[in-house]
VEXKOL-860157 format. One record per atom (N, C-alpha, C): x, y, z; residue in three letters. Coordinates in steps of 0.1 Angstrom, whole numbers, plus 5000, padded with zeros to 4 digits. Last residue first. Layout:
N
XYZALA
...
//
This chain:
481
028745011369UNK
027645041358UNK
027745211354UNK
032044831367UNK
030944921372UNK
029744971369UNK
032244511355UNK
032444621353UNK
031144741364UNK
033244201360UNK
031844301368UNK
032444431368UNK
034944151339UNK
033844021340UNK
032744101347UNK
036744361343UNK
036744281331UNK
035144241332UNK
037744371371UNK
037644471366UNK
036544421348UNK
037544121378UNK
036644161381UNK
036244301377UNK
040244031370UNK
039043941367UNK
037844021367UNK
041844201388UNK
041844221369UNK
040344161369UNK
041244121412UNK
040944231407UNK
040644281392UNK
042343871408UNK
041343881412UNK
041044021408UNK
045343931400UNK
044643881395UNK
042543861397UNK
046244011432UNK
046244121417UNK
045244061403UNK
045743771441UNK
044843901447UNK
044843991436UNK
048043641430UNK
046443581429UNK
045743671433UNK
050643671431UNK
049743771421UNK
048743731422UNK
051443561453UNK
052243721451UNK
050943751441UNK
051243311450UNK
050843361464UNK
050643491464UNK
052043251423UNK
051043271426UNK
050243311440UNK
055343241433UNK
054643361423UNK
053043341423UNK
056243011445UNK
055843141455UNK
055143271447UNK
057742831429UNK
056142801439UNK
056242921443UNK
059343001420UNK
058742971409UNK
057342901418UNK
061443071444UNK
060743161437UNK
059843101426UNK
062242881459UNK
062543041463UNK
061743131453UNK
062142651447UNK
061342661459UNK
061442801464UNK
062642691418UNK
061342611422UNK
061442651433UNK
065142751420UNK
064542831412UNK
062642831414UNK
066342551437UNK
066542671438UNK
065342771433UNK
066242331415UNK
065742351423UNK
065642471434UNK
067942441391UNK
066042441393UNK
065742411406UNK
070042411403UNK
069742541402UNK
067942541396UNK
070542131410UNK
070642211418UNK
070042371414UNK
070342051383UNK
068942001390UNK
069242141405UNK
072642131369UNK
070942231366UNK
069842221377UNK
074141991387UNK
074342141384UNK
072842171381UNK
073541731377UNK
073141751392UNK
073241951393UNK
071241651354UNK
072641691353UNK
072541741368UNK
069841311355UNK
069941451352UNK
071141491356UNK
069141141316UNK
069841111332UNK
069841291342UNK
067240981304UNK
068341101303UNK
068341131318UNK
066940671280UNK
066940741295UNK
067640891293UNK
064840541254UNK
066040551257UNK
065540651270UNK
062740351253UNK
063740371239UNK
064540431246UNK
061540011262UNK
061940161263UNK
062540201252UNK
058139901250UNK
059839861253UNK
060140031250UNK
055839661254UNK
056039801261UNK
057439771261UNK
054539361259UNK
054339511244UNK
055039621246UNK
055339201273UNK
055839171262UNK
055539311252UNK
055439371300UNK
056539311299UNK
056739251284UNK
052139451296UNK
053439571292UNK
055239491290UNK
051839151296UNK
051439251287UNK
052039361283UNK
051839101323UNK
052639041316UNK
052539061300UNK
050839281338UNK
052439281343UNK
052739211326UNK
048439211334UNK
048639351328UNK
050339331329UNK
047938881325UNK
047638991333UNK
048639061329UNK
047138691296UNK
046338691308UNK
046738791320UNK
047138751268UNK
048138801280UNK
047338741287UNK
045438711253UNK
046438721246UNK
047538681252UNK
042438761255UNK
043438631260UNK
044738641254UNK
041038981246UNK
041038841235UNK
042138751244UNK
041839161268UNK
040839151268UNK
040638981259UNK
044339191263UNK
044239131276UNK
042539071273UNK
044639321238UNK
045239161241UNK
045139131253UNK
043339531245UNK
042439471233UNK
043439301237UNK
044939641264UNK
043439631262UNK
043239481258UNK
047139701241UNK
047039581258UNK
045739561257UNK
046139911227UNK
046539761221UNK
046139641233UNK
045140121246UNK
044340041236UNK
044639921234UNK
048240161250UNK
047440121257UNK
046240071256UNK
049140241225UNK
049640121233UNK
048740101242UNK
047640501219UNK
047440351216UNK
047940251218UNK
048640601242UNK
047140591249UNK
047140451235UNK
051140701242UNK
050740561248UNK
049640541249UNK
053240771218UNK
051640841222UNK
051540721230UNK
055640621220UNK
055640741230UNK
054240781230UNK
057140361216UNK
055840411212UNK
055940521224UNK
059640321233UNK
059540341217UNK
058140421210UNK
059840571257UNK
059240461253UNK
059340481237UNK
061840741279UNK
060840751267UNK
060740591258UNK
062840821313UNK
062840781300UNK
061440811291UNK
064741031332UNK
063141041331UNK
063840931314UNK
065640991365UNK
065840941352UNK
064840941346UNK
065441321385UNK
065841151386UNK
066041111371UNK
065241571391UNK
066541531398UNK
066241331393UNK
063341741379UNK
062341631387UNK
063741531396UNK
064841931363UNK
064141961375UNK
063341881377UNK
066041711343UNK
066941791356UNK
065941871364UNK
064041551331UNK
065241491342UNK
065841591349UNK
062741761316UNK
062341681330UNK
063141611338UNK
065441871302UNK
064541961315UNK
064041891324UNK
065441611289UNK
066641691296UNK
065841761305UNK
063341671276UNK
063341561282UNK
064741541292UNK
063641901261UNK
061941841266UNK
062641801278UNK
065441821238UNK
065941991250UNK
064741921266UNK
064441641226UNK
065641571237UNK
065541721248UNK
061141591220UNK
062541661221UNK
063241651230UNK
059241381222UNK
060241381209UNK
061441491212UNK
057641471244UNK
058641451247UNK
059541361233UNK
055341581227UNK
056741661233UNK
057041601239UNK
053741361220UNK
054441471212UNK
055741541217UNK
053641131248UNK
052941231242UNK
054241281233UNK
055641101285UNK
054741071272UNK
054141161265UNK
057840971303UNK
057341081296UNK
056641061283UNK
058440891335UNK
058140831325UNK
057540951315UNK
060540821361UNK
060040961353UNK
059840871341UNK
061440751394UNK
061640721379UNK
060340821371UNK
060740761420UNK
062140681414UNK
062740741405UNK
059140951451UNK
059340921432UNK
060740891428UNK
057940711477UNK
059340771472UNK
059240781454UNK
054940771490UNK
055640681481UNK
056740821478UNK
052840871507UNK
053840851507UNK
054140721504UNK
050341031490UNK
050540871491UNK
051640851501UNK
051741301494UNK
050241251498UNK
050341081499UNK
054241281481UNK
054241331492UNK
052941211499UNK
052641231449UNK
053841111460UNK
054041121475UNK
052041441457UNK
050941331452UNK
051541251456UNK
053241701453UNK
052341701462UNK
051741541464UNK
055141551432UNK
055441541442UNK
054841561456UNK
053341641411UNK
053841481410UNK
053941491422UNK
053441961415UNK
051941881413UNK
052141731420UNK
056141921411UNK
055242071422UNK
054541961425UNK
056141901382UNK
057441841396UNK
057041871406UNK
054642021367UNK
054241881370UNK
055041851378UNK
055542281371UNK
054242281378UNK
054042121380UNK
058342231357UNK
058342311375UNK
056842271379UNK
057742171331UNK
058442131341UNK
058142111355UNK
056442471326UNK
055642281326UNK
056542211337UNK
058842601327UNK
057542641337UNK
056642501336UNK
060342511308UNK
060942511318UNK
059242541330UNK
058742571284UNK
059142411286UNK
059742431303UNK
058842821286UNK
057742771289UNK
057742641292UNK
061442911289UNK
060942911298UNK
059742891298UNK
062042831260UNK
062242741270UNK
061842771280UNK
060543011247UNK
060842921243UNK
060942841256UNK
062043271258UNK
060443221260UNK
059943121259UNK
064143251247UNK
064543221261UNK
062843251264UNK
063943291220UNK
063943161224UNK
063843151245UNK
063343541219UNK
062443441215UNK
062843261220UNK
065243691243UNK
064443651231UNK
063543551228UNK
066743891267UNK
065643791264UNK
065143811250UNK
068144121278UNK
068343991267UNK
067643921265UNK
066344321289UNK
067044351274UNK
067144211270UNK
064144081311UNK
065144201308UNK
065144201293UNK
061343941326UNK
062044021313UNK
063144101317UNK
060043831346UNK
061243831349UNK
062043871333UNK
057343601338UNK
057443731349UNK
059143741351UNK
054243571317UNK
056143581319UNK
056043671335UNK
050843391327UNK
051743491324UNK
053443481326UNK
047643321325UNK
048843281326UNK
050143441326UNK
045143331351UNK
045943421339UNK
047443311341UNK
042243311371UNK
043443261362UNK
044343281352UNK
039443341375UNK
040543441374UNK
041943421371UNK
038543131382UNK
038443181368UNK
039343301363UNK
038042861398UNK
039343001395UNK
039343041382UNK
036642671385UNK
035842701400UNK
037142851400UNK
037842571358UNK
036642611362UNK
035942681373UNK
040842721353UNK
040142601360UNK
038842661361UNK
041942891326UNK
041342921344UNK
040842771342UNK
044242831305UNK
042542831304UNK
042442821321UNK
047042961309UNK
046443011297UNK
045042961294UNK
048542911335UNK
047342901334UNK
046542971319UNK
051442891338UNK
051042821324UNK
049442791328UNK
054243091340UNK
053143021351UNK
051943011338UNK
057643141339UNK
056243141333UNK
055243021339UNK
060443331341UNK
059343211347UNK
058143231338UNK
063743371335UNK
062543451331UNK
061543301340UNK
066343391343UNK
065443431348UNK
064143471345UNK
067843291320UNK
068143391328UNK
067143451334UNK
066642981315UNK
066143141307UNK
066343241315UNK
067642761332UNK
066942891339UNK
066742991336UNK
070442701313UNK
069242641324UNK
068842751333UNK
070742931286UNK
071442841301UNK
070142791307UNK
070242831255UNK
070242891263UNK
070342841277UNK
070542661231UNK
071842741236UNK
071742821246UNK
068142521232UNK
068942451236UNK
070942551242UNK
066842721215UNK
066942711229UNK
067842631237UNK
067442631188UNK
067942721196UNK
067542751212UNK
066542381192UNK
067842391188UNK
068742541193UNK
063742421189UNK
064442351205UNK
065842371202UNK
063042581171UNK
063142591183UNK
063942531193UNK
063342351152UNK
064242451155UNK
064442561168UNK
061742191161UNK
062642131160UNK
063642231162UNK
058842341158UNK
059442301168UNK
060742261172UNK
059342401127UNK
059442471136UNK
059942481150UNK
061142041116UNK
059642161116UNK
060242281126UNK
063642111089UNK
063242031097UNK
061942151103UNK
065342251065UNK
064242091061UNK
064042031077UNK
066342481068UNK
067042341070UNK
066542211071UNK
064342601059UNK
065442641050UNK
066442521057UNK
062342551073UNK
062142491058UNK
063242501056UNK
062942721092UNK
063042581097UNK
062942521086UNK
062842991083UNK
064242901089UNK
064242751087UNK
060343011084UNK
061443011069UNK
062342931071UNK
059242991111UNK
058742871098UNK
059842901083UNK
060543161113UNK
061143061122UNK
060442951114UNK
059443411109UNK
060843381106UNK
061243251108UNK
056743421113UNK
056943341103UNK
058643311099UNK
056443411146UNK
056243401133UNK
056643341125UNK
056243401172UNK
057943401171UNK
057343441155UNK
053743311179UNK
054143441183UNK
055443461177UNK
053543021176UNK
053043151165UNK
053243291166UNK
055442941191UNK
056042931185UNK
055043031173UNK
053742981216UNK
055143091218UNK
055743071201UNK
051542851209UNK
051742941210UNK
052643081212UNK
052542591213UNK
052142611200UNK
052342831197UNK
053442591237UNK
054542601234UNK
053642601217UNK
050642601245UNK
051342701251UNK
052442711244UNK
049642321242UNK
049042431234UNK
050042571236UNK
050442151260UNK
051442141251UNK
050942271237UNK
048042251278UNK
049642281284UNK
050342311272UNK
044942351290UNK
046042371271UNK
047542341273UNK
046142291321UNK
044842271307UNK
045742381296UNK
048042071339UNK
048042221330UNK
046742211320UNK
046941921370UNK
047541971358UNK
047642091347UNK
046941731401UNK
046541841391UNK
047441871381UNK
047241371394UNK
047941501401UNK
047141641395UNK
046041061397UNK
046041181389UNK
046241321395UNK
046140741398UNK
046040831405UNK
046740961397UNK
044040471387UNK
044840571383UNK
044940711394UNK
042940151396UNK
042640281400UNK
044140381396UNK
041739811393UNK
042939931390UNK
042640061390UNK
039839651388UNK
039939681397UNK
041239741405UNK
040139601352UNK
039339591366UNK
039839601380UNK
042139841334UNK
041539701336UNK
041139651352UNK
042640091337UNK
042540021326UNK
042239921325UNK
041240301367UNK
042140241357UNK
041940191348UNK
039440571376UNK
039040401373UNK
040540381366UNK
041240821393UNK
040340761381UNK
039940621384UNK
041540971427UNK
041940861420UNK
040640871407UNK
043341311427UNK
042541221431UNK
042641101421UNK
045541471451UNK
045441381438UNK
044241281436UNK
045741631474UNK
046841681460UNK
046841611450UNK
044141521488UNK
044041661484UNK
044841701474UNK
041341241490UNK
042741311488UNK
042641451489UNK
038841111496UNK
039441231506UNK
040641301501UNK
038640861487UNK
037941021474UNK
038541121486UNK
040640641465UNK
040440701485UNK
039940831475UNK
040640341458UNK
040240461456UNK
039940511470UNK
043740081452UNK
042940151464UNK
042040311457UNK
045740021434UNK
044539941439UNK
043339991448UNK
047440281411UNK
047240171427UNK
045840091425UNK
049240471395UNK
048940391394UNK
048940261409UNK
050440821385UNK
050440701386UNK
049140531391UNK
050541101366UNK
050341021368UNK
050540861375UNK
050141481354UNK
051241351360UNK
050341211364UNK
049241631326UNK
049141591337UNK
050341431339UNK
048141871305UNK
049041771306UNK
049041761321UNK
045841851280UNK
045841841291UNK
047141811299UNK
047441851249UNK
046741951255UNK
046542011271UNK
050141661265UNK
048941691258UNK
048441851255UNK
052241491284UNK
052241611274UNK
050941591266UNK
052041301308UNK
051541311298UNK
051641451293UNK
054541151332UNK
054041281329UNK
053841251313UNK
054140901355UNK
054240931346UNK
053741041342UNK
056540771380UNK
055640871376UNK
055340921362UNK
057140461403UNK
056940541391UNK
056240621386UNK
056840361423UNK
057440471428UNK
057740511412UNK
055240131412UNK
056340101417UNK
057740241420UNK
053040051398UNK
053040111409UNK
054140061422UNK
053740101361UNK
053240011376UNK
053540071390UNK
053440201328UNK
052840231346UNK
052640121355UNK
053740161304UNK
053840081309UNK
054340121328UNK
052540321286UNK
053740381290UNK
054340301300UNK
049740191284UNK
050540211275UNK
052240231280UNK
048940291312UNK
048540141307UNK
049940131295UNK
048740581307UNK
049040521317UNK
050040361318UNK
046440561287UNK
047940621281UNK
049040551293UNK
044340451300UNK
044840401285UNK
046740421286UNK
044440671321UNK
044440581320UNK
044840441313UNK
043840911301UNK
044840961312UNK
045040761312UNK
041040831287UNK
042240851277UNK
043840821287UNK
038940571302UNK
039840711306UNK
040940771298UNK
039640271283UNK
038640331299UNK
039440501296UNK
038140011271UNK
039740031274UNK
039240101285UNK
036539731251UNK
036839891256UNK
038139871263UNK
036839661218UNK
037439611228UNK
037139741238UNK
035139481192UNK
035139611193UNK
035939581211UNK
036139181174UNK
035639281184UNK
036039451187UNK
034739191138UNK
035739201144UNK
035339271161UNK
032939221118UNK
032539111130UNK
033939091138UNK
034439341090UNK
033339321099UNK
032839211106UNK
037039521089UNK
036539411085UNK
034839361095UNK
037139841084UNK
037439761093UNK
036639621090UNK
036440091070UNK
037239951063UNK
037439851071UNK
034540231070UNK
035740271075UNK
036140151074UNK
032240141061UNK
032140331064UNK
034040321061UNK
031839871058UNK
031539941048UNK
032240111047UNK
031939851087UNK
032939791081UNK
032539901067UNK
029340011098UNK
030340021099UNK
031739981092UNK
027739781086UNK
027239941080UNK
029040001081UNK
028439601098UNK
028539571086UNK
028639711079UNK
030139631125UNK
028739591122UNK
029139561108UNK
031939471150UNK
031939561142UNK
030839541130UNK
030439401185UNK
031339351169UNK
031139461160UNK
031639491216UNK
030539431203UNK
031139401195UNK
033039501238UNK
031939551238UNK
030839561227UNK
035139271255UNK
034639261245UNK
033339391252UNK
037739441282UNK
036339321278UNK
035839351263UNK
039139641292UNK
039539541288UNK
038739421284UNK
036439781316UNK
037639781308UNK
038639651305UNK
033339651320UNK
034939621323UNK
035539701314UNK
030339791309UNK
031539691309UNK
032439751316UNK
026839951314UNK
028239941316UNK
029039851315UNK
024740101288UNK
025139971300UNK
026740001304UNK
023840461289UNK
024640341281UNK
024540191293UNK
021040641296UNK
022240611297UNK
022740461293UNK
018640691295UNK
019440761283UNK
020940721288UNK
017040591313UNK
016940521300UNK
017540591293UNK
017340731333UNK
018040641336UNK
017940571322UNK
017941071329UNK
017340991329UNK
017940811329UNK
019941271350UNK
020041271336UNK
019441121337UNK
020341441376UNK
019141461364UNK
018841421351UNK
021641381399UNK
022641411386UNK
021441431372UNK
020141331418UNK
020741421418UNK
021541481404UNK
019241081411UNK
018741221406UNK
019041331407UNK
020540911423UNK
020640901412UNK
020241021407UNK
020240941452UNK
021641011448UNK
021640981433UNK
017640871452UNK
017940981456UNK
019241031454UNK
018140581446UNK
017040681441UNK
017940811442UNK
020840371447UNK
020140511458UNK
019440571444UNK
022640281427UNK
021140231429UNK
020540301436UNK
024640451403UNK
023740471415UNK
022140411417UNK
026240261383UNK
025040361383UNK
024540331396UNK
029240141393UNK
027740131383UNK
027240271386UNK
031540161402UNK
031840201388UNK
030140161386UNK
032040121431UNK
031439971423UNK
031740051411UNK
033140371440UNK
033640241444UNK
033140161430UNK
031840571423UNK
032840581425UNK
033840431427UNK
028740521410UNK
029040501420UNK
030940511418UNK
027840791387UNK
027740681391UNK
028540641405UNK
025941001372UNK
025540941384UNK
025940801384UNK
028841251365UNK
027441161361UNK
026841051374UNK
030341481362UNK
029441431369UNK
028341371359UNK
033541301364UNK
032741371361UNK
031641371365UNK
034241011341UNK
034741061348UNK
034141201352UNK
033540751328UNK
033040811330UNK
033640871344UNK
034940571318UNK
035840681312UNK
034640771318UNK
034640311329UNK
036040341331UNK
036340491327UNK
032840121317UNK
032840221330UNK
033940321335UNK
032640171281UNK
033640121294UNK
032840231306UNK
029440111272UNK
030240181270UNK
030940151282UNK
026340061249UNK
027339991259UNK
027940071256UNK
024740001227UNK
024740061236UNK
025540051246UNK
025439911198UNK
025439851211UNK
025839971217UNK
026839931174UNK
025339931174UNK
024839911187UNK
029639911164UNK
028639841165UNK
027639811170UNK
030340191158UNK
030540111154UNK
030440001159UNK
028340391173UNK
028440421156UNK
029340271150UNK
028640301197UNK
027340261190UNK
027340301177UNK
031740381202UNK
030840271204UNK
029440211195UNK
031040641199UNK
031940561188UNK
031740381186UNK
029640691227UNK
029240711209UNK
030040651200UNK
031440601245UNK
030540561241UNK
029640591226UNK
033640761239UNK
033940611237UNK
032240551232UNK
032441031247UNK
033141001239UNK
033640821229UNK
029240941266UNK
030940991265UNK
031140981255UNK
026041031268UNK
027240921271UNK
028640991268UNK
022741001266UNK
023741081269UNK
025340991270UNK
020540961238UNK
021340861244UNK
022041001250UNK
018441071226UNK
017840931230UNK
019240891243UNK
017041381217UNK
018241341223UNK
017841181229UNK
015341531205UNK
015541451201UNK
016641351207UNK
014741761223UNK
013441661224UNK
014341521216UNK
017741911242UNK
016441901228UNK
015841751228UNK
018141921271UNK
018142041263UNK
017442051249UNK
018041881309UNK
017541831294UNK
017641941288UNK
021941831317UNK
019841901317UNK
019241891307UNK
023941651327UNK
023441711320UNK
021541741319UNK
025841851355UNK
025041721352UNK
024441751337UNK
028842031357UNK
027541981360UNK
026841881353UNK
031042081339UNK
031042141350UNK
029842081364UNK
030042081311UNK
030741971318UNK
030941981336UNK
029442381301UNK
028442251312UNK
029042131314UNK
032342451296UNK
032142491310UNK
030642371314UNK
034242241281UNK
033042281282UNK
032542371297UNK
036442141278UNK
037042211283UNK
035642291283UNK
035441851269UNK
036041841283UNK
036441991291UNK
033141911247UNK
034541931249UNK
034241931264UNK
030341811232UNK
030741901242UNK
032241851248UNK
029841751195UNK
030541671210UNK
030941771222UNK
026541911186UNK
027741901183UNK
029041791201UNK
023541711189UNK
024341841189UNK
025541781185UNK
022841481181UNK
021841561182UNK
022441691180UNK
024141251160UNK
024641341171UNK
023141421167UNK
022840911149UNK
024041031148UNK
023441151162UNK
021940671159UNK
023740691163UNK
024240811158UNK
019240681160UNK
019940611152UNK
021740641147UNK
018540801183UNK
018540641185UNK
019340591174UNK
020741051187UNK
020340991188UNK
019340881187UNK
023541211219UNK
023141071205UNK
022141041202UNK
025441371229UNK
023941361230UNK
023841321216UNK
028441331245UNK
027741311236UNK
026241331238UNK
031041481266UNK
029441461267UNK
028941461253UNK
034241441280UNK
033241481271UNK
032041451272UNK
036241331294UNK
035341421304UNK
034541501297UNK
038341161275UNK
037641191286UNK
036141281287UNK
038641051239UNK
039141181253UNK
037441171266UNK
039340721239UNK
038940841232UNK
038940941239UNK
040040361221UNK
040340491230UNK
039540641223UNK
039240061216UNK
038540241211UNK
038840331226UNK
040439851198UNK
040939871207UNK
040340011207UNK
039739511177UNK
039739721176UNK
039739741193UNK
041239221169UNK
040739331177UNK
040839491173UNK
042739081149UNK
042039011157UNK
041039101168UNK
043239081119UNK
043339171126UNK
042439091138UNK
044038901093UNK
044738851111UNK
044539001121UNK
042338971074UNK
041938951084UNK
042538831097UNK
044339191061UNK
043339261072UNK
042239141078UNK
047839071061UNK
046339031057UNK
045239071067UNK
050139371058UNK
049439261061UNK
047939201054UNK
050439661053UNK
050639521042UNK
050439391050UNK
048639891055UNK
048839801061UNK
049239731052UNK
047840161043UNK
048740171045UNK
049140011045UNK
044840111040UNK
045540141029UNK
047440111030UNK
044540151071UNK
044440031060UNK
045140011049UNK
044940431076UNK
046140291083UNK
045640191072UNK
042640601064UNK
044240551056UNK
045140451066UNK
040740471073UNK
040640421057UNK
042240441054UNK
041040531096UNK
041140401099UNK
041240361083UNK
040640841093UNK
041940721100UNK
042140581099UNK
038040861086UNK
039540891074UNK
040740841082UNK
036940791107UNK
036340671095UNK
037840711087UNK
037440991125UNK
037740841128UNK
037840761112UNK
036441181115UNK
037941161117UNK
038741021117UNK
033741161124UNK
034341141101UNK
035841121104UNK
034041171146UNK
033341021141UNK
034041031126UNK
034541421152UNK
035441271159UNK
035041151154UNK
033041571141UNK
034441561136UNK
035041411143UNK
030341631129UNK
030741521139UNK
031941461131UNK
030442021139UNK
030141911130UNK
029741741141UNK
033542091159UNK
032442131150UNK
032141961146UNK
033442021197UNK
033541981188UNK
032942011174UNK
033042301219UNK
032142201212UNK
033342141197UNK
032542471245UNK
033842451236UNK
033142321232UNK
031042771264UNK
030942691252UNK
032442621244UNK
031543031279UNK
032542911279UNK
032042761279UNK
031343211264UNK
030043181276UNK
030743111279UNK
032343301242UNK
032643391253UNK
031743351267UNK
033243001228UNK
032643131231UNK
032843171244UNK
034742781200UNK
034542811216UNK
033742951214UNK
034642481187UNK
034342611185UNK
034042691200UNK
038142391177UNK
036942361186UNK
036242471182UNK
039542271141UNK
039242391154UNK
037842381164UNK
039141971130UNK
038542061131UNK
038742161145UNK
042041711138UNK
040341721139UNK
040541921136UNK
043941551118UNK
043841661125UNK
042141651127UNK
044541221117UNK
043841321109UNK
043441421122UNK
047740981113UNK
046541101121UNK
045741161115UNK
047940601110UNK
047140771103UNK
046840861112UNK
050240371110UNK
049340471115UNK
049440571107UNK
051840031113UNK
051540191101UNK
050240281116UNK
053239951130UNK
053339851119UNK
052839971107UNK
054739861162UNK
053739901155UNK
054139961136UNK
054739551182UNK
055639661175UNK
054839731167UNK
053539461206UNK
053739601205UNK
054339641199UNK
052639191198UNK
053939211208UNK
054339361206UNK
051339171185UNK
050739111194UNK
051939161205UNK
051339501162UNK
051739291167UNK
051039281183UNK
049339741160UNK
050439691163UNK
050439511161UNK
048540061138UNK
048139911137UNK
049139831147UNK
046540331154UNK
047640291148UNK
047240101149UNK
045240641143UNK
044540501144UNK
045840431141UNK
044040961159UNK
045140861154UNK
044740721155UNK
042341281157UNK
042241091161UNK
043341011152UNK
043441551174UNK
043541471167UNK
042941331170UNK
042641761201UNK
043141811184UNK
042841691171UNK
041841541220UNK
041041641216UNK
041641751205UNK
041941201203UNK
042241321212UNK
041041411211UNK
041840881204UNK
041140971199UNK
041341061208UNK
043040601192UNK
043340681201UNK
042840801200UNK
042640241187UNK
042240371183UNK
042540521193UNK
044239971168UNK
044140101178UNK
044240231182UNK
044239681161UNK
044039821157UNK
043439891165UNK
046639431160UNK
045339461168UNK
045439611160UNK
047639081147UNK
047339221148UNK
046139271152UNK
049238791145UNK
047838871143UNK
048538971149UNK
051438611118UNK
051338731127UNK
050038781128UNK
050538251115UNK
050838381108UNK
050538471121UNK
052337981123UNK
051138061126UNK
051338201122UNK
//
């Protein structure tokens, strides 16, 4: 019996990546295609240009194809991950009324209001891709996270009148609901034609990008934690139970029915911060790094890597976008002397991620009480060993890394083989798709001196400047007249 294959779609908020795997999660080619700069404003507008996530999609899926040396039709499933806590206005005939409102949208904040006559559909991210590629209105219950009007426990749409309207968004402009992990259509013809996908292939939902990836990194609820490097970066685990009372963590929908993701607060722009330290460093460091044929980042980490555990005291508190409801939020260094360079920025940003997800993870394990074991690291940055060292020595346990490290398309893949019968349950899905690549153990000296560094002083800096911060805010935002 010849090798089938699944294709899987992972759709960020910088990038859509479309990778191809085996039934057994080895994976076989992938395409990224950078998406288009968001367009943001001083209202706190952040919109997808154009309709980047859909043409992105069609130039990912034309180059994995190209790429694939297999026969494109043992592809037996599409697997459609995509980012969260977005808002499409679609509409009837599947293109965009507006541009895709970003998760980092301030009206995400609220329900959606009516805003142009032509708008037929409201829905998520998934869901539009959804109906661009196969024509069906449908969309995972799973990714509607936010306010929309649905029921938290059941995942439907609020049958209470009165708590449906509260959310103002018409009952005929919303998608039907599926399971995560279920068939949600077939790939159309128009579509095959767009983006290569053979046509009448199922289209598979999945749920929640945080979730997906979850799924992927092979998350069980077994005193396991997983930390996602993103844009968004956040910690994560995995139960059966939705309790909406938490304080240090609330629960998502999970990845397949009646699984619930539990979600720690996190860094907004996180893995954007270390983009950041590295545009600030210039263009010396892009010479450099040509001049030894490896990227920027790489070099970075090489030389930071020379510097002691604890960037001789520098910290860095990694609010570079305010949470919605704290707007006053600043990131900032706090602890410069003469020796400090570029690199000891460098790491004390990797070093301040660290410290907030080990803070965050642990308010959450705390709250559940569950003992944290094990450390699972996902996304782009954790390709660097300096990365992945840090998380093992300020979290004190064994943080690994998975062959596939983006996990949201592993997590797709499962999906898509739980959903076509591949697997019949999730244990036995990550046990054949999901394989580690290697552990880093921590050093007990560092963990001792992060720790240290964490409770005397790195939790205690925003008790010290949140009043000072308030004031800036207000100097700025409610100037005197």
């Amino acid at each position: 019996m010849s090798t089938k294959y699944i294709l899987a779609i992972d759709g960020g908020t910088q990038s859509t990546k479309v990778v191809i795997f085996d039934t057994e999660g080895t994976e076989y080619c992938s395409t990224t295609v950078k998406l288009k700069p968001m367009i943001l404003n001083n209202h706190g507008k952040a919109e997808h240009p154009d309709d980047d996530l859909w043409t992105s999609l069609i130039e990912a899926c034309q180059g994995v194809l190209k790429k694939f040396q297999g026969n494109v039709n043992d592809i037996i499933g599409v697997g459609l991950g995509s980012i969260r806590c977005c808002r499409a206005l679609v509409k009837e005939d599947g293109n965009l009324a507006a541009p895709v409102q970003s998760w980092m949208d301030i009206r995400l904040s609220k329900p959606y209001e009516h805003e142009l006559d032509e708008v037929r559909y409201v829905t998520t991210t998934t869901g539009y891709l959804t109906y661009r590629l196969t024509g069906e209105a449908k969309d995972t219950r799973s990714n509607y996270v936010g306010p929309w009007p649905i029921d938290p426990d059941t995942l439907d749409w609020y049958v209470d009148e009165d708590k449906f309207k509260a959310y103002t968004t018409p009952r005929e402009m919303l998608f039907e609901l599926v399971d995560p992990s279920t068939v949600l259509g077939h790939v159309t013809q128009k579509a095959s034609e767009i983006t290569g996908i053979p046509e009448g292939i199922p289209v598979v939902a999945t749920s929640n990008d945080k979730a997906v990836e979850g799924l992927g990194a092979g998350l069980e609820d077994d005193g396991t934690v997983l930390v996602s490097l993103g844009t968004y970066i956040t910690s994560m685990m995995v139960g059966d139970k939705y309790d909406p009372n938490t304080v240090n963590y609330w629960s998502n929908p999970g990845a397949v029915q009646g699984e619930f993701l539990y979600e720690s607060n996190g860094i907004r722009r996180g893995m954007s911060t270390v983009t950041w330290v590295k545009d600030l460093m210039g263009s010396d460091v892009v010479r450099e790094a040509e001049k030894r044929g490896i990227s920027p980042e790489a070099y970075l980490n090489e030389l930071a890597a020379k510097v002691p555990a604890g960037s001789n005291g520098l910290y860095t508190i990694l609010h570079w976008l305010a949470r919605p409801n704290v707007l006053h939020e600043r990131g900032m260094m706090i602890g410069f002397n003469g020796t400090h360079k570029g690199e000891h920025m460098f790491r004390s940003v990797l070093e301040g991620i660290a410290f907030t997800m080990k803070n965050n993870a642990q308010a959450m394990c705390d709250e559940r009480g569950t003992e944290l074991k094990n450390l699972v690291v996902s996304g782009g940055g954790s390709n660097g060993e300096l990365f992945m060292q840090i998380f093992a020595d300020v979290f004190g346990v064994p943080a690994h890394r998975n062959v596939v490290n983006g996990s949201a398309s592993m997590g797709a893949a499962i999906c898509t083989a739980l959903a076509l019968g591949v697997y019949s349950s999730r244990h036995e899905a990550i046990t054949n798709m999901v394989k580690r690549r290697d552990t880093f153990m921590p050093n007990l000296k560092n963990t001792e001196l992060y720790h240290r560094m964490n409770s005397e002083v790195y939790s205690q800096i925003p008790s010290v400047t949140d009043e000072l911060l308030k004031k800036s805010h207000n100097i700025f935002h409610n100037p005197k007249p």
